[in-house]
PDB file of N, H, CA, C and O in Angstrom:
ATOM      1  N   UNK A   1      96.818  92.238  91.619  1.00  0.00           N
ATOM      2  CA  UNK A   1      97.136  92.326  93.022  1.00  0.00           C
ATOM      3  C   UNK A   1      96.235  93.355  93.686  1.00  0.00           C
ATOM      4  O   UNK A   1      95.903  94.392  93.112  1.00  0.00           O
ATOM      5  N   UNK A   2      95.902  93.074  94.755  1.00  0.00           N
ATOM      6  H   UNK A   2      96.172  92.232  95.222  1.00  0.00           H
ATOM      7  CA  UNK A   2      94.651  93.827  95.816  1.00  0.00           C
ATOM      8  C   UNK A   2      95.925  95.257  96.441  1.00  0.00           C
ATOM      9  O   UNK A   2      97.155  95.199  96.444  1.00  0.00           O
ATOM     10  N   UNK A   3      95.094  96.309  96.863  1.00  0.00           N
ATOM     11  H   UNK A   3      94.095  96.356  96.860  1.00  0.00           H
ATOM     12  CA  UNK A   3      95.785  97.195  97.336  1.00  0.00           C
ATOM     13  C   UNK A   3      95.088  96.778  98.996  1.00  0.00           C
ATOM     14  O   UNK A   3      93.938  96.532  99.360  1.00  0.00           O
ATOM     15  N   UNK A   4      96.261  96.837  99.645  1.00  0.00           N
ATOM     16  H   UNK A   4      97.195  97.037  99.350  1.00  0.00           H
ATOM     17  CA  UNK A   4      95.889  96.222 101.060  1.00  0.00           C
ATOM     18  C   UNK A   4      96.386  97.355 101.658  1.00  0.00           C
ATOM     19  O   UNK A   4      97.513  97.577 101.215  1.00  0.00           O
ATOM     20  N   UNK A   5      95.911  98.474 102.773  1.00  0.00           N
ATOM     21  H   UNK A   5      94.996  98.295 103.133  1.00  0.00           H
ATOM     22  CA  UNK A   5      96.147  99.359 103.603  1.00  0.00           C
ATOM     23  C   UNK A   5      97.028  98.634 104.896  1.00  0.00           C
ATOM     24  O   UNK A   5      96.425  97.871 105.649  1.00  0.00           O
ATOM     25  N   UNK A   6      98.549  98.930 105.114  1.00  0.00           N
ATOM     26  H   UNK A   6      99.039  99.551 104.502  1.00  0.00           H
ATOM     27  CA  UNK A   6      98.834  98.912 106.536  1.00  0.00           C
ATOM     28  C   UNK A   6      99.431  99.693 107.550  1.00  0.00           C
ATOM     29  O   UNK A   6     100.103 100.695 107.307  1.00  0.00           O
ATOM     30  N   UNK A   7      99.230  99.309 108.543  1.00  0.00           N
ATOM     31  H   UNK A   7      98.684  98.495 108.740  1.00  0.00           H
ATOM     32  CA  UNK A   7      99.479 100.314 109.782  1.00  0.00           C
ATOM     33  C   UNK A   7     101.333 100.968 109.595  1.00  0.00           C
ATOM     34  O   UNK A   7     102.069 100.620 108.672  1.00  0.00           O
ATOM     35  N   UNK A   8     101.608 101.639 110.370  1.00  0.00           N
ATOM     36  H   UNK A   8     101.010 101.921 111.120  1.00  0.00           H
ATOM     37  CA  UNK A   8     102.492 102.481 110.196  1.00  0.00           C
ATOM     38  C   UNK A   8     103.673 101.182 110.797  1.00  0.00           C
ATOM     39  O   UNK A   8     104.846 101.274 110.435  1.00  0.00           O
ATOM     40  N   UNK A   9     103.287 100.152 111.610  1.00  0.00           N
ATOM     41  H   UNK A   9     102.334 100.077 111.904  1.00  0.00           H
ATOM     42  CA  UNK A   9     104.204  99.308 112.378  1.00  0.00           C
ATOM     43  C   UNK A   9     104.400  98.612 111.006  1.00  0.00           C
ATOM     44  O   UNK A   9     105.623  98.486 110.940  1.00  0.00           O
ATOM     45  N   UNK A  10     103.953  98.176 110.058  1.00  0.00           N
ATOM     46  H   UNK A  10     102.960  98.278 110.111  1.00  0.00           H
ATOM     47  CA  UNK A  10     104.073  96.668 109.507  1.00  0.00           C
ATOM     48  C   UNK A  10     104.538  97.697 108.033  1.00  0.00           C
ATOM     49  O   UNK A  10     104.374  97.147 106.944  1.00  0.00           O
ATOM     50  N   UNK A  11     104.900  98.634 108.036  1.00  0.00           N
ATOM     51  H   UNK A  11     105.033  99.081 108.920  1.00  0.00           H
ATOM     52  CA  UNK A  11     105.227  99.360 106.998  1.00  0.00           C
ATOM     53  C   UNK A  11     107.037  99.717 106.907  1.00  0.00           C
ATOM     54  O   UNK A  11     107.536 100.658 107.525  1.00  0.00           O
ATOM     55  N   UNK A  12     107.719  98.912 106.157  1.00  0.00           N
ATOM     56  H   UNK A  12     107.314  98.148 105.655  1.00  0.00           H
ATOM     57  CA  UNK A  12     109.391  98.714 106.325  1.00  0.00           C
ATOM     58  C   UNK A  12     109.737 100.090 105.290  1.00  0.00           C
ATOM     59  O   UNK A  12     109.272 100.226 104.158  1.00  0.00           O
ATOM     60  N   UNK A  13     110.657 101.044 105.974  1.00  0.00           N
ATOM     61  H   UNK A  13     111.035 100.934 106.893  1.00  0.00           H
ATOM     62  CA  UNK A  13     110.908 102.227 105.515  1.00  0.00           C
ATOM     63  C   UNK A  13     111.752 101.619 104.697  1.00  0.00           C
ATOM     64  O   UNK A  13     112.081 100.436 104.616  1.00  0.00           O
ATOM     65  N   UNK A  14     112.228 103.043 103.793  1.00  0.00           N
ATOM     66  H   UNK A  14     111.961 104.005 103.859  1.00  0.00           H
ATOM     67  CA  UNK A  14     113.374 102.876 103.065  1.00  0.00           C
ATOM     68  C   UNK A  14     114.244 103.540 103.798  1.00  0.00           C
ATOM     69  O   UNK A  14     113.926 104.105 104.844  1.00  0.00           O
ATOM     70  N   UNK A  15     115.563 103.530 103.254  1.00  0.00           N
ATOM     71  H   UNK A  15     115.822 103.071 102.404  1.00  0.00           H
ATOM     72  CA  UNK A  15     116.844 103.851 103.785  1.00  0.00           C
ATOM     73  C   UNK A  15     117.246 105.087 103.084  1.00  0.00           C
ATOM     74  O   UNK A  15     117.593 104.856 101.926  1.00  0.00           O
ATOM     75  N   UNK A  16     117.287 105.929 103.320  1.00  0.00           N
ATOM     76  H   UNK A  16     117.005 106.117 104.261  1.00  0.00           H
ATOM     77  CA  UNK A  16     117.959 106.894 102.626  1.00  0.00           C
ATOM     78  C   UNK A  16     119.237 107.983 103.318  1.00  0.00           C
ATOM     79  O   UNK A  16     119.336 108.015 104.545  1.00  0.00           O
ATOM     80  N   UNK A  17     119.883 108.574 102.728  1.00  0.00           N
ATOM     81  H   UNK A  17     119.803 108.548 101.731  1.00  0.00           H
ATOM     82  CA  UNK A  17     121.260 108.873 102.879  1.00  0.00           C
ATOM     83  C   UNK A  17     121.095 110.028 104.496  1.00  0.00           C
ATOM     84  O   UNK A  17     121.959 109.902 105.364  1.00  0.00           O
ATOM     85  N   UNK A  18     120.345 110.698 104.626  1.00  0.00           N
ATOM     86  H   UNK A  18     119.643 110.800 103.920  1.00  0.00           H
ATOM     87  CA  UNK A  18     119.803 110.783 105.869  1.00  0.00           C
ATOM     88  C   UNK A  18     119.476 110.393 107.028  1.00  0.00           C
ATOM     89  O   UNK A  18     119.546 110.933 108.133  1.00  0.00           O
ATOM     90  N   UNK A  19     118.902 108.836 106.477  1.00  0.00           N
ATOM     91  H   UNK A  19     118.846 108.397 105.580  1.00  0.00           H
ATOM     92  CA  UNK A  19     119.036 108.053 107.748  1.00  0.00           C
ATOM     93  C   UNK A  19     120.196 107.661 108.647  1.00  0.00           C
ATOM     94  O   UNK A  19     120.173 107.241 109.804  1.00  0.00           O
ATOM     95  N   UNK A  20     121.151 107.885 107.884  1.00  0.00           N
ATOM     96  H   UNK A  20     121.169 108.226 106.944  1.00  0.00           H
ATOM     97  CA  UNK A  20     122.693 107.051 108.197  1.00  0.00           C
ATOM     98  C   UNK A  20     123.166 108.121 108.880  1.00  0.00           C
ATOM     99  O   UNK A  20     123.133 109.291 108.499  1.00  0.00           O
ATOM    100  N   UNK A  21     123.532 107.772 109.725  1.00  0.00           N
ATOM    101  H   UNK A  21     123.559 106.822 110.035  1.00  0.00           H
ATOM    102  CA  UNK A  21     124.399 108.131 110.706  1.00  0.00           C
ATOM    103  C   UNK A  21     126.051 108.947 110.107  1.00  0.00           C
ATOM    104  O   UNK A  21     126.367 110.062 110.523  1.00  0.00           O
ATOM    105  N   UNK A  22     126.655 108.409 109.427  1.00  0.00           N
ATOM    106  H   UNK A  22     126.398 107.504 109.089  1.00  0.00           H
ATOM    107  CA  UNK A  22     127.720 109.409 108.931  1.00  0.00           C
ATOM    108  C   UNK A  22     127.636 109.344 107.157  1.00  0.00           C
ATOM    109  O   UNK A  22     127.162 108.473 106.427  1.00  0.00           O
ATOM    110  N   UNK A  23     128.235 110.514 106.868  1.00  0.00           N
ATOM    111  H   UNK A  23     128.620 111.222 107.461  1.00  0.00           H
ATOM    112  CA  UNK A  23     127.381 111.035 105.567  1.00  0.00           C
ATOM    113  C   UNK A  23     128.752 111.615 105.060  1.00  0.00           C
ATOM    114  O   UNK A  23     129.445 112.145 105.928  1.00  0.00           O
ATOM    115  N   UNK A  24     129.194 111.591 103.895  1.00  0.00           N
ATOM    116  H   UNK A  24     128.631 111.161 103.189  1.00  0.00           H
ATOM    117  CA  UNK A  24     130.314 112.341 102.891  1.00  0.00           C
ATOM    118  C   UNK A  24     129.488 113.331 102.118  1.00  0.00           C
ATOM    119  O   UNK A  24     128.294 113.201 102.391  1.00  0.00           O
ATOM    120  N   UNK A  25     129.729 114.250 101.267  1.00  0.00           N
ATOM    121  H   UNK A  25     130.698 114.356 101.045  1.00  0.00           H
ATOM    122  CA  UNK A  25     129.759 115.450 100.561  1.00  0.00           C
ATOM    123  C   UNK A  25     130.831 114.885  99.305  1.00  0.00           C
ATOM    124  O   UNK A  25     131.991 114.525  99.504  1.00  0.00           O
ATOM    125  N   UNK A  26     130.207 114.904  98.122  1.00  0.00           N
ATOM    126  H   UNK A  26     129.265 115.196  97.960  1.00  0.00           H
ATOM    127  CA  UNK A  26     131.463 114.526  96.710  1.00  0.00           C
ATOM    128  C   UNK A  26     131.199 115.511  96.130  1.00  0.00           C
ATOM    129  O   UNK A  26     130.074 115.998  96.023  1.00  0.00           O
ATOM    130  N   UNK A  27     132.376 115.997  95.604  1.00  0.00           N
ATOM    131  H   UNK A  27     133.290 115.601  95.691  1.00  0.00           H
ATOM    132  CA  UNK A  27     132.012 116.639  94.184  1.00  0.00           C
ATOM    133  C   UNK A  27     131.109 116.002  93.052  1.00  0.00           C
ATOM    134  O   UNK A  27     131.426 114.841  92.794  1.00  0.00           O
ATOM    135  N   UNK A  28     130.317 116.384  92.506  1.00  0.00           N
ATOM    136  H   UNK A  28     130.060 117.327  92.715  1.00  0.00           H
ATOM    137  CA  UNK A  28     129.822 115.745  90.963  1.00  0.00           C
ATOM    138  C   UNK A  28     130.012 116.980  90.216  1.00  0.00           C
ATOM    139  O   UNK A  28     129.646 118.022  90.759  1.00  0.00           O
ATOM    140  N   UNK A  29     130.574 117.029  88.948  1.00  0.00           N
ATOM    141  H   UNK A  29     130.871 116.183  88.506  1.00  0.00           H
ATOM    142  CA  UNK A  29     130.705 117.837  88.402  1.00  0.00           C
ATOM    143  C   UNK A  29     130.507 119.457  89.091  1.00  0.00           C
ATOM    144  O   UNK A  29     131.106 119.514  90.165  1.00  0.00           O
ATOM    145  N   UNK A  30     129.968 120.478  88.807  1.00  0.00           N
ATOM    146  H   UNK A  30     129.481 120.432  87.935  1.00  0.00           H
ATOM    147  CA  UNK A  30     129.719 121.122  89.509  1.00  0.00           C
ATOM    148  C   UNK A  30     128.550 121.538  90.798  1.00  0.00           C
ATOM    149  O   UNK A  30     128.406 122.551  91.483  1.00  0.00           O
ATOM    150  N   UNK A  31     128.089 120.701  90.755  1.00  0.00           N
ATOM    151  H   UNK A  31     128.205 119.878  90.199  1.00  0.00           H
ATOM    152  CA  UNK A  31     127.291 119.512  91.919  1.00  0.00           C
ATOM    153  C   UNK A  31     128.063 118.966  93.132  1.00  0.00           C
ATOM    154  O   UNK A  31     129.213 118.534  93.055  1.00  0.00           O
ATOM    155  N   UNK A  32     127.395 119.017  94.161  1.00  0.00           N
ATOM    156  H   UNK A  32     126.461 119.367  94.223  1.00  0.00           H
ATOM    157  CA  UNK A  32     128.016 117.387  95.241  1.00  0.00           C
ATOM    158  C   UNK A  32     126.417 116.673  95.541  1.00  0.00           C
ATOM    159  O   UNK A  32     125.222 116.967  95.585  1.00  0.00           O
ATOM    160  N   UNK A  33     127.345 115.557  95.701  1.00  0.00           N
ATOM    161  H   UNK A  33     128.315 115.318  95.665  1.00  0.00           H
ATOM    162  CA  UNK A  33     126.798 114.023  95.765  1.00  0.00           C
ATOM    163  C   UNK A  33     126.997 114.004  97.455  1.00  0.00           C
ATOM    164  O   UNK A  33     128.100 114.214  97.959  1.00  0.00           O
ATOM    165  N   UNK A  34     125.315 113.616  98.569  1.00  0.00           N
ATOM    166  H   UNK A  34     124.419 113.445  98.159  1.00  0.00           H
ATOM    167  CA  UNK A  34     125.497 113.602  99.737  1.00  0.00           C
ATOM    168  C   UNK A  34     125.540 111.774  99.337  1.00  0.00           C
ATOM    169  O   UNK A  34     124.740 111.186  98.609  1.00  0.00           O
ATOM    170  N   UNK A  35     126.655 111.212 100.024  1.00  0.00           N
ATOM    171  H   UNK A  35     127.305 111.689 100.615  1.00  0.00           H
ATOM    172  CA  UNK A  35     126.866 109.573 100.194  1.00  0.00           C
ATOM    173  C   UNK A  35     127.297 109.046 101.574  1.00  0.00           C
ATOM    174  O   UNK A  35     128.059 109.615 102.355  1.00  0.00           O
ATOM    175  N   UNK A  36     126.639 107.783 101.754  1.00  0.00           N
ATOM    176  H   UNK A  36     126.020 107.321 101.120  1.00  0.00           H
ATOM    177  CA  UNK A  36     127.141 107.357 103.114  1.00  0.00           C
ATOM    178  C   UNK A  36     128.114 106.969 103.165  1.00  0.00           C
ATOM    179  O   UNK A  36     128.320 106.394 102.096  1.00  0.00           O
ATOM    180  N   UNK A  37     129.325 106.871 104.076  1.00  0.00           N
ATOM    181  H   UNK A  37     129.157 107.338 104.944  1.00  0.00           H
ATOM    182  CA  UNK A  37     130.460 106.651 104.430  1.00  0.00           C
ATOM    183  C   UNK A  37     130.115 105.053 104.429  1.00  0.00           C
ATOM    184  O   UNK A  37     129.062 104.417 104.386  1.00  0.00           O
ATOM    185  N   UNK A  38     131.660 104.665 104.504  1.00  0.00           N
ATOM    186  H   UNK A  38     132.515 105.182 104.539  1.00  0.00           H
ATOM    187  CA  UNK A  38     131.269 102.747 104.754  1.00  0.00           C
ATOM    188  C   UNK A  38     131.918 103.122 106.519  1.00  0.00           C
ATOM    189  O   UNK A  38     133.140 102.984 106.578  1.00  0.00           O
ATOM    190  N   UNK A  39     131.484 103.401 107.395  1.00  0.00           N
ATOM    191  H   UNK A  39     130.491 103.513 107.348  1.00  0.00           H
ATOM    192  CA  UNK A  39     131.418 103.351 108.663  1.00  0.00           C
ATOM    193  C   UNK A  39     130.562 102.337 109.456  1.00  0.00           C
ATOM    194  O   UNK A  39     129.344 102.209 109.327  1.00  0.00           O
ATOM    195  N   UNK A  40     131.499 101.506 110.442  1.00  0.00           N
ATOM    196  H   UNK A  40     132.488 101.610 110.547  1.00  0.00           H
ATOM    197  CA  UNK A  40     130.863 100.587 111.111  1.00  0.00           C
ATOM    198  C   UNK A  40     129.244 100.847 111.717  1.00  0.00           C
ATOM    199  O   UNK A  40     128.575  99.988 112.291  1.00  0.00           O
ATOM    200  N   UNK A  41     128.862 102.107 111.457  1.00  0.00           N
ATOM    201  H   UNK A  41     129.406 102.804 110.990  1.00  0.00           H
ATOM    202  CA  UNK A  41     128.072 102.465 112.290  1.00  0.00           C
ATOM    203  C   UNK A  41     126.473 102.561 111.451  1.00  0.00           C
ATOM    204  O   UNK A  41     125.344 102.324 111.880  1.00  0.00           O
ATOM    205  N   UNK A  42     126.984 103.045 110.001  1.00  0.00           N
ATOM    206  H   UNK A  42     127.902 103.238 109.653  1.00  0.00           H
ATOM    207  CA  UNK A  42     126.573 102.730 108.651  1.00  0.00           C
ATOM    208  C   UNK A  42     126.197 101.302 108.657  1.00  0.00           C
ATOM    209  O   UNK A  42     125.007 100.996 108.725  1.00  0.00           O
ATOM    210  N   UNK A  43     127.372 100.162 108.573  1.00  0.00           N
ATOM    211  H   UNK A  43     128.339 100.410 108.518  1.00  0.00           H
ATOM    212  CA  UNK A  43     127.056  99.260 108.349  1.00  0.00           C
ATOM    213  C   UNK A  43     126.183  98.787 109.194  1.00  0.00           C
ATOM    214  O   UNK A  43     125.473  97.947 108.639  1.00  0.00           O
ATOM    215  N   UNK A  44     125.776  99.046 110.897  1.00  0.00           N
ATOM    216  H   UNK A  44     126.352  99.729 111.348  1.00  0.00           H
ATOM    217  CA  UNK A  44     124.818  98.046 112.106  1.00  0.00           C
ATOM    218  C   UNK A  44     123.620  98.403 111.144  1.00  0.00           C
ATOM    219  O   UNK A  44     123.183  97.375 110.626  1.00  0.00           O
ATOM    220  N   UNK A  45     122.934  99.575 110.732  1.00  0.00           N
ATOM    221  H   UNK A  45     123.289 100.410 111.153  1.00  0.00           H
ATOM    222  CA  UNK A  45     122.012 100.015 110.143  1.00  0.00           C
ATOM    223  C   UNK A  45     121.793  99.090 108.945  1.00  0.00           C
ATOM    224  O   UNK A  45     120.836  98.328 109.079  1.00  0.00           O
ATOM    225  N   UNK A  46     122.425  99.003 107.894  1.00  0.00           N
ATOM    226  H   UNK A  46     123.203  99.622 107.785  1.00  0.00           H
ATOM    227  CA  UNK A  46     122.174  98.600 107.254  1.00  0.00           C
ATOM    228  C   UNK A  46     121.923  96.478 107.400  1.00  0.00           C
ATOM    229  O   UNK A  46     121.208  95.629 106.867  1.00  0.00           O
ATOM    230  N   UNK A  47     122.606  96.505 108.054  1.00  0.00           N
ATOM    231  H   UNK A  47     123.187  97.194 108.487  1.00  0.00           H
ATOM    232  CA  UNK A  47     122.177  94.910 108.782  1.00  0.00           C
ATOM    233  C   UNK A  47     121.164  95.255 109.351  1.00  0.00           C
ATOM    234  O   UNK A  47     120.243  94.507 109.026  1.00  0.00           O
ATOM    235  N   UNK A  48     120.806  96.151 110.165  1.00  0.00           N
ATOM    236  H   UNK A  48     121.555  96.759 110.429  1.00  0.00           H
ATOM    237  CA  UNK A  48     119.485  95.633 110.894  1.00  0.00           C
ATOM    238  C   UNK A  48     118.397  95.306 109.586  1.00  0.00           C
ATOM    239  O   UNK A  48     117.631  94.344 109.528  1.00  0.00           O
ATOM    240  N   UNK A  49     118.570  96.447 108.512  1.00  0.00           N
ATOM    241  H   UNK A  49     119.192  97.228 108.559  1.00  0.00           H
ATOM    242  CA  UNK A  49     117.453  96.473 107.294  1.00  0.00           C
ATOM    243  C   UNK A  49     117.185  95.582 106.803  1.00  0.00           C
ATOM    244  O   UNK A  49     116.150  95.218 106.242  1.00  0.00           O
ATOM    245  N   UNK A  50     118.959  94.733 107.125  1.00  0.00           N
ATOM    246  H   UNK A  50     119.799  95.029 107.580  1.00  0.00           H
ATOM    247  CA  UNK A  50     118.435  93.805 105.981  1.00  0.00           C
ATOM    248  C   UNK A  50     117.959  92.518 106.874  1.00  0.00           C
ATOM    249  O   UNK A  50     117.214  91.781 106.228  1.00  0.00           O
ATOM    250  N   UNK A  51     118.163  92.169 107.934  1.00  0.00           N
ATOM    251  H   UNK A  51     118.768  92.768 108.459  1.00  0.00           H
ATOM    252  CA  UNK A  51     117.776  91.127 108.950  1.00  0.00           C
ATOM    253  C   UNK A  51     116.266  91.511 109.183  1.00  0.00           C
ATOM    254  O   UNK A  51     115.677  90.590 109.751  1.00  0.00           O
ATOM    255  N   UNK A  52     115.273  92.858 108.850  1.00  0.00           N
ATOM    256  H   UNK A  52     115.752  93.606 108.389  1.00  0.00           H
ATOM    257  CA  UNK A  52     113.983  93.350 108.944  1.00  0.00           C
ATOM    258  C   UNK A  52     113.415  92.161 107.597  1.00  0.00           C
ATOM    259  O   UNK A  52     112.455  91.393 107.648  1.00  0.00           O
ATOM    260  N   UNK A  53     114.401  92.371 106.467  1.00  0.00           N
ATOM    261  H   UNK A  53     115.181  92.995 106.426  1.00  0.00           H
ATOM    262  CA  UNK A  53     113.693  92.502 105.261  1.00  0.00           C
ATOM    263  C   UNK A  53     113.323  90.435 105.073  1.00  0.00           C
ATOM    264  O   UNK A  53     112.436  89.708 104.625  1.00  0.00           O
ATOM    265  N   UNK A  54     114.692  90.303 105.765  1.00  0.00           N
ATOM    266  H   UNK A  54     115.412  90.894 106.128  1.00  0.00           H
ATOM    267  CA  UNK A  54     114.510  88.598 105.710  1.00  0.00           C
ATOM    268  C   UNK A  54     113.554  88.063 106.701  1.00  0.00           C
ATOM    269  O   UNK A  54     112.951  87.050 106.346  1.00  0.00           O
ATOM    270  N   UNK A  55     113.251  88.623 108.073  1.00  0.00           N
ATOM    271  H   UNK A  55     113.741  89.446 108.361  1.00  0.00           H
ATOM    272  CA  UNK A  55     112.178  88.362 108.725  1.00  0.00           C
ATOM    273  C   UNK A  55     110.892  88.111 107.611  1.00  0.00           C
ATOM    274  O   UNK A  55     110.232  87.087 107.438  1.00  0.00           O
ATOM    275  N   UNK A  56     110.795  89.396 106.948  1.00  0.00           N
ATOM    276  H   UNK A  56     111.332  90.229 107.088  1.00  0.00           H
ATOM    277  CA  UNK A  56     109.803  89.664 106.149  1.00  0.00           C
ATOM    278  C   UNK A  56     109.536  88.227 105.317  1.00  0.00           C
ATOM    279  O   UNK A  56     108.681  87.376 105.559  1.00  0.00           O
ATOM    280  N   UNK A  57     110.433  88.240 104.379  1.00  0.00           N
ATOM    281  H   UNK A  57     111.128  88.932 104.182  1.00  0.00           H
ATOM    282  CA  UNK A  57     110.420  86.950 103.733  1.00  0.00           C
ATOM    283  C   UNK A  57     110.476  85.737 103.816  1.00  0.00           C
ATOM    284  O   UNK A  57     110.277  85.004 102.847  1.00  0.00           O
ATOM    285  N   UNK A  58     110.780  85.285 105.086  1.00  0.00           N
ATOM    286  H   UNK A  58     110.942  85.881 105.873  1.00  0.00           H
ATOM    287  CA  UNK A  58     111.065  84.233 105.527  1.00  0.00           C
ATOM    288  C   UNK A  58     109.315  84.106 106.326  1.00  0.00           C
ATOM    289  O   UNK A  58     108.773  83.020 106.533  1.00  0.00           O
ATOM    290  N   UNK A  59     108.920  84.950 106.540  1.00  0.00           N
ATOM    291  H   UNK A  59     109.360  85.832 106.372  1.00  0.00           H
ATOM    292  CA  UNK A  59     107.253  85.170 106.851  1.00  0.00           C
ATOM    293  C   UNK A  59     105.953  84.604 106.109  1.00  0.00           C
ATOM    294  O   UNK A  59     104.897  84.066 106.441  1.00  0.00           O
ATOM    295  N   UNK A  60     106.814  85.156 104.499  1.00  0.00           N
ATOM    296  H   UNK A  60     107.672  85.593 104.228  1.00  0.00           H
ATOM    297  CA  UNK A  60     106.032  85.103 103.177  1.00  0.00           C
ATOM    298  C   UNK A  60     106.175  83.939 102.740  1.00  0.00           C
ATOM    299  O   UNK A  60     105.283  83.278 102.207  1.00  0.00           O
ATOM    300  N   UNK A  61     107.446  83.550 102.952  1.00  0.00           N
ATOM    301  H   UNK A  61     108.170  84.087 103.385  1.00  0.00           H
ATOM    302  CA  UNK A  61     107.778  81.776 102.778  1.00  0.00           C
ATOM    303  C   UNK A  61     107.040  81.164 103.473  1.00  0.00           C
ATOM    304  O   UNK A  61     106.553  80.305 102.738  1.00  0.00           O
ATOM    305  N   UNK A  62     106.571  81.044 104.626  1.00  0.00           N
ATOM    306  H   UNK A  62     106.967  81.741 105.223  1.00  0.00           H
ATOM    307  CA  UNK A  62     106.008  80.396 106.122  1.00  0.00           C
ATOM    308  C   UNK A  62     104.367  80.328 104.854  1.00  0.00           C
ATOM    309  O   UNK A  62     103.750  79.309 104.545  1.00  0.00           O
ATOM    310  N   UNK A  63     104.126  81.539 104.462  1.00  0.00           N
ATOM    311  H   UNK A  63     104.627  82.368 104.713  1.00  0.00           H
ATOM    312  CA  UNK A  63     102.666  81.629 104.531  1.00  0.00           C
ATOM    313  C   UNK A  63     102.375  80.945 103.260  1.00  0.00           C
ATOM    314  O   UNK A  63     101.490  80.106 103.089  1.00  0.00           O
ATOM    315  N   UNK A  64     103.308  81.440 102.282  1.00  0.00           N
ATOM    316  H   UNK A  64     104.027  82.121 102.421  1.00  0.00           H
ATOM    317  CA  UNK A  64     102.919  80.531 100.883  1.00  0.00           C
ATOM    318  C   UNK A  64     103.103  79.440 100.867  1.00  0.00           C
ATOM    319  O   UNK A  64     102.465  78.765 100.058  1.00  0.00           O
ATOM    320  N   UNK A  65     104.220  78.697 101.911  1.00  0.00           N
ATOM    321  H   UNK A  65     104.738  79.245 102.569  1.00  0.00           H
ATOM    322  CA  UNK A  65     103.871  77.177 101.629  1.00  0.00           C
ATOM    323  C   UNK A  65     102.533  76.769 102.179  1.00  0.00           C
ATOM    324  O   UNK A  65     101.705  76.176 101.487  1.00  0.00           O
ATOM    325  N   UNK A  66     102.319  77.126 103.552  1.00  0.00           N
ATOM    326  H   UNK A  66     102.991  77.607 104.114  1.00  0.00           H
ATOM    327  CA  UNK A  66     101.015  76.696 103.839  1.00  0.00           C
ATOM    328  C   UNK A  66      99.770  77.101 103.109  1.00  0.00           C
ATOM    329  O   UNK A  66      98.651  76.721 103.454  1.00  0.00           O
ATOM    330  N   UNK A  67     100.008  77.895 102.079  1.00  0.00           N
ATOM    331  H   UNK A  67     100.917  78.204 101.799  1.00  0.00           H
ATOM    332  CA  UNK A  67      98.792  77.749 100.785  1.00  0.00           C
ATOM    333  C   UNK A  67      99.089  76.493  99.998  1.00  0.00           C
ATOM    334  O   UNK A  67      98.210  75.643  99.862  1.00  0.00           O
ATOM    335  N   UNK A  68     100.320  76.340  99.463  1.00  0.00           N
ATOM    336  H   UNK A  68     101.034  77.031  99.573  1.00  0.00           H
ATOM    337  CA  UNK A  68     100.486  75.626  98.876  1.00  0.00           C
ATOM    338  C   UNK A  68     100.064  74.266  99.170  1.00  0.00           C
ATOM    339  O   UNK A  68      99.442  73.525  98.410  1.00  0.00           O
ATOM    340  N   UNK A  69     100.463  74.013 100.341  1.00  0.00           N
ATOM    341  H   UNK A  69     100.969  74.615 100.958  1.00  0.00           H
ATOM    342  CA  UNK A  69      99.952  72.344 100.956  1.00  0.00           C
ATOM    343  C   UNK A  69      98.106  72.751 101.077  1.00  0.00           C
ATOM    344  O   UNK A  69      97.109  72.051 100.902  1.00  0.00           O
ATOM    345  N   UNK A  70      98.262  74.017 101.405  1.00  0.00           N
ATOM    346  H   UNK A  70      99.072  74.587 101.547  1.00  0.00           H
ATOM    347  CA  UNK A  70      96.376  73.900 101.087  1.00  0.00           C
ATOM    348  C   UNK A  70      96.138  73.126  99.776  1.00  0.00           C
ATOM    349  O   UNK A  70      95.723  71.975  99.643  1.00  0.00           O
ATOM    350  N   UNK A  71      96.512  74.065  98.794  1.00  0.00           N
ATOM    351  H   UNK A  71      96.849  75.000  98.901  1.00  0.00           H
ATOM    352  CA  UNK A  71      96.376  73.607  97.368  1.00  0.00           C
ATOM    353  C   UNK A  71      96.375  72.026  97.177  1.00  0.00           C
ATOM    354  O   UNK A  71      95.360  71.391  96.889  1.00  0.00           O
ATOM    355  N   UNK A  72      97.675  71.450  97.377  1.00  0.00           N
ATOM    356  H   UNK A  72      98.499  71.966  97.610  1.00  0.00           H
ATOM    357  CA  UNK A  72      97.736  70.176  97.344  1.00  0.00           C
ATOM    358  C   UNK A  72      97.190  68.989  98.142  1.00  0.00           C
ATOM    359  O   UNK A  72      97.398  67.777  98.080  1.00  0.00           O
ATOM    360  N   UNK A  73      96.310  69.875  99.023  1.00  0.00           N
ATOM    361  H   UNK A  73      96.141  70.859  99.074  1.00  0.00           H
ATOM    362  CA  UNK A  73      95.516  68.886  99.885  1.00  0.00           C
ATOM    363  C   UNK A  73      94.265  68.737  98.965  1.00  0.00           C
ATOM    364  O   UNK A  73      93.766  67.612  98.991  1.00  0.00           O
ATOM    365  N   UNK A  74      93.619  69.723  98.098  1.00  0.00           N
ATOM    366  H   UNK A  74      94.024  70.637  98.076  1.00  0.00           H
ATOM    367  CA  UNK A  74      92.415  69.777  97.867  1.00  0.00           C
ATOM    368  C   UNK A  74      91.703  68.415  97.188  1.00  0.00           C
ATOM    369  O   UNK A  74      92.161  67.472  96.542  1.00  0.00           O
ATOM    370  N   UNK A  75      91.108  68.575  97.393  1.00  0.00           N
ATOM    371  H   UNK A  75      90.736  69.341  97.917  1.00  0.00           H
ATOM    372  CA  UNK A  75      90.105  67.069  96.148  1.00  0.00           C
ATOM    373  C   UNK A  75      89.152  68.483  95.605  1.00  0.00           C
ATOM    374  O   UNK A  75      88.390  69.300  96.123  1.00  0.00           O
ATOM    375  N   UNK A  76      89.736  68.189  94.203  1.00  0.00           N
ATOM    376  H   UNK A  76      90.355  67.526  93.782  1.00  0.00           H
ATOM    377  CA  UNK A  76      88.652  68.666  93.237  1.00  0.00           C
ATOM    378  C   UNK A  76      87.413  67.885  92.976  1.00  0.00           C
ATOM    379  O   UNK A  76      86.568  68.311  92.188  1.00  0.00           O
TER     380      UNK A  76
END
């Protein structure tokens, strides 16, 4: 696989416990664990990510079939 450089727009973050909007504190042993709450507000976030991520793929689908019918058009 090619290493392809992209712009900061076409680059899908990750999610991390920071990003979220409301946040718990757990004990772990003598440790705490920062975790996101299951808050409605939690959840819009995490739908948007994942409605980003299926754009994405549903993109990649679009593009590989139309290789594919390339492929199967060809005369060797």
């Amino acid at each position: 696989m090619s290493n392809i450089d992209l712009s900061e727009e076409e680059i899908i973050k990750k999610i991390s416990t920071w990003s979220l909007v409301d946040i718990v504190h757990k004990p772990d042993g003598y440790d705490r664990k920062t975790l996101p709450e299951a808050t409605s507000d939690n959840m819009l976030i995490y739908m948007e990510k994942i409605n980003e991520l299926v754009a994405e793929v549903n993109n990649l689908k679009r593009i590989n079939s139309g290789l594919t019918d390339a492929f199967k058009n060809r005369k060797l």
